[in-house]
N, C-alpha and C positions, 0 to 999 in steps of 0.2 A: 150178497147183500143188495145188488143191485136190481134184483128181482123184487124184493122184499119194497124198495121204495116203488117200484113200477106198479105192482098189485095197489100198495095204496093210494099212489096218487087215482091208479084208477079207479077205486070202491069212493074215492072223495069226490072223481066226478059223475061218477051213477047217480051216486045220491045229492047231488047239486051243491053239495056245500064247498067245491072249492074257490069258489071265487069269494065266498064268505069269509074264510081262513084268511084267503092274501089280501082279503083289507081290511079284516083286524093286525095283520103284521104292518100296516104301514104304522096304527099305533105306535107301535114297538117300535119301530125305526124315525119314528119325526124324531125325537133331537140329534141321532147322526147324521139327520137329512139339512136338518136347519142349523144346527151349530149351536155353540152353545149360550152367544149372546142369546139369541130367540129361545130356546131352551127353554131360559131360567123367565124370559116373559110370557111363555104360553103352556097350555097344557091340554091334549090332546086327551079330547072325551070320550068317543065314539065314532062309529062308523055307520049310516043309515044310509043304505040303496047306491051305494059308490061313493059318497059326503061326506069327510071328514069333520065334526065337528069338534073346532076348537076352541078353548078361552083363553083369552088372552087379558093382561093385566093394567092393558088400557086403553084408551079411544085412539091415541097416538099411534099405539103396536098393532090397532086392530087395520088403522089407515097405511101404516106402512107392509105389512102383510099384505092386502088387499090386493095390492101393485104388484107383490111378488108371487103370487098366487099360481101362476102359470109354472113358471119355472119349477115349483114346491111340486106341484101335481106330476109334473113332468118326471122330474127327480125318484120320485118315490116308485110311478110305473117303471121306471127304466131300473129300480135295484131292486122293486119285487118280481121284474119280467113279466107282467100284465100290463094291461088297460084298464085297472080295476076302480080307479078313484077317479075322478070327473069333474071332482069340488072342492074345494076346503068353505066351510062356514068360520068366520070367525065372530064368536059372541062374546 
C-alpha cells in the first residue's frame, strides 16, 4: 500500500498540482486550526496563489484576526507539512 501512495504523490508532483491539493486542505482544516469560537465567525472561501481567503462576520473579527494572522498561517503549514499558504485575506 505504501507504494501505491508513493507513485501518487509522485504523478501529483510531475504534474504540478501538489502544492495546489495542500492548500485547498487548509480549507478543510481552518476551524480545527481556529477553534470553534472563530469558526462559527468566519468562513473560509478559497485559496489563490498561497492566500487564503476568508469572510468573516465583522469588522471587529476581521480586526482581531488580523493580529492573529501569523500564528493561523503558521498553524495550518506546520499540520499540512508545507509552506504552502503565505496569507490569510480576511473580507
Amino acid at each position: 500500500m505504501q507504494s501505491l501512495k508513493i507513485a501518487i504523490d509522485s504523478m501529483l508532483k510531475r504534474f504540478g498540482i501538489d502544492n495546489a491539493i495542500a492548500q485547498n486542505r487548509a480549507l478543510n482544516i481552518w476551524n480545527e486550526i481556529v477553534g470553534d469560537t472563530v469558526a462559527k465567525n468566519t468562513q473560509p472561501d478559497r485559496v489563490e496563489h498561497g492566500v487564503i481567503i476568508v469572510k468573516v462576520s465583522s469588522p471587529t473579527w476581521r480586526q482581531e484576526l488580523y493580529f492573529q494572522k501569523k500564528e493561523i498561517i503558521q498553524k495550518i503549514n506546520d499540520t499540512i507539512g508545507k509552506n504552502v499558504i503565505r496569507d490569510i485575506r480576511f473580507i
